[in-house]
C-alpha positions in Angstrom: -15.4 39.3 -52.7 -12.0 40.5 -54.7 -12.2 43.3 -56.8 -11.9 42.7 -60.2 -8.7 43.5 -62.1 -5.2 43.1 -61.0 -3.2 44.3 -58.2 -0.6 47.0 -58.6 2.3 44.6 -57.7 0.8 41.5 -60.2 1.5 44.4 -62.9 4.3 42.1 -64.8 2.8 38.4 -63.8 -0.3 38.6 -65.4 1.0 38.8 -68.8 2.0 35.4 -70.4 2.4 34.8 -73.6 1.7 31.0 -74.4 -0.9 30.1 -76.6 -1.4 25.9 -77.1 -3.8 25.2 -74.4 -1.6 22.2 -73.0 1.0 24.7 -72.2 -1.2 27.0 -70.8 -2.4 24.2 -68.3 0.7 22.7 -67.4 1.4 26.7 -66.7 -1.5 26.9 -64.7 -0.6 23.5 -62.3 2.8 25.1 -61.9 1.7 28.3 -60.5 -0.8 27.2 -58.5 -3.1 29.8 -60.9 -6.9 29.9 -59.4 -9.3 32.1 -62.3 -11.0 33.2 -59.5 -8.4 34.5 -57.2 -6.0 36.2 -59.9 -6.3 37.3 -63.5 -3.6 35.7 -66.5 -3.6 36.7 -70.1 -2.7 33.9 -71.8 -2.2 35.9 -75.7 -1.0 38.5 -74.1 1.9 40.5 -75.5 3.6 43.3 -73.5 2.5 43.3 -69.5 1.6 46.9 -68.3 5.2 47.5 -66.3 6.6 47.9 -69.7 3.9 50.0 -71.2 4.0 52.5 -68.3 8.1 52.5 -68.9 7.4 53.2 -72.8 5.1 55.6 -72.0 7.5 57.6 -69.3 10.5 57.4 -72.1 8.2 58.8 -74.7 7.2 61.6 -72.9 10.5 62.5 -72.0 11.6 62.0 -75.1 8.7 64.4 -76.6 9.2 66.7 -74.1 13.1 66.9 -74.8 12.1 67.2 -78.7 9.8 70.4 -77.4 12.1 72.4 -76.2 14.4 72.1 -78.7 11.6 72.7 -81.1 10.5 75.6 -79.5 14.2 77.2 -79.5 14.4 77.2 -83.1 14.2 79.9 -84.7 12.3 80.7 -88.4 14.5 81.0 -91.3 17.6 78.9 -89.8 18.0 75.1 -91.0 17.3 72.3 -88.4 21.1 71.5 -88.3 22.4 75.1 -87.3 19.7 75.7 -84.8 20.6 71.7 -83.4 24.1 72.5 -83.2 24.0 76.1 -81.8 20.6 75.6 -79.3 20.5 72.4 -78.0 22.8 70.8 -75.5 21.9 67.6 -76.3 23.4 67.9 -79.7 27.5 68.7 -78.6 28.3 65.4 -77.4 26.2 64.1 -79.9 28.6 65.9 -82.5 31.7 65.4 -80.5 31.3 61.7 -80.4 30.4 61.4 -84.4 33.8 63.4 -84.7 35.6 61.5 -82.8 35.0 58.0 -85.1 36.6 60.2 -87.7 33.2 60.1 -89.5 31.8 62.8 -92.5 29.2 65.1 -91.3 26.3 64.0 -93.2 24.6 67.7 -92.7 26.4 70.9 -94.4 28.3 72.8 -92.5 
């Protein structure tokens, strides 16, 4: 008996997003789909490979955010503490500089 759910490798297959049921079938004749052997969401919108990647860039992203964050220091505007704390920030800076565009943030 399979268990129920999908495999680990069927992670981006499963999701299809067609929704007039003649598509769907012609889908289904295509791929050789069985309902018993293999799960297909038909209305579905993002598979789970690309909610696991959005998840893994979010939490790098939070985590990078964090340690900036906890870097600053009270009294000193976000700017100054970007520009002199993080080293994401310099080639960030350097690269607006080089376009020849204003700082939008006081100097």
């Amino acid at each position: 008996m399979p268990r129920a759910g999908i495999k680990w490798s069927e992670r981006t297959q499963y999701c299809q997003n067609i929704e007039s049921v003649d598509a769907q079938n012609a889908w289904a004749q295509a791929n050789n789909y069985n309902a018993q052997d293999q799960y297909v969401s038909f209305n579905c919108v993002m598979p789970l490979s690309t909610v696991y990647g959005v998840l893994v860039i979010l939490w790098i992203g939070f985590l990078v955010l964090a340690v900036c964050a906890c870097r600053l220091q009270p009294g000193v505007a976000l700017m100054d503490a970007l520009q002199r704390h993080c080293a994401v920030w310099s080639p960030v800076e350097a690269l607006w500089q080089q376009r020849g565009r204003p700082r939008p943030w006081p100097s």
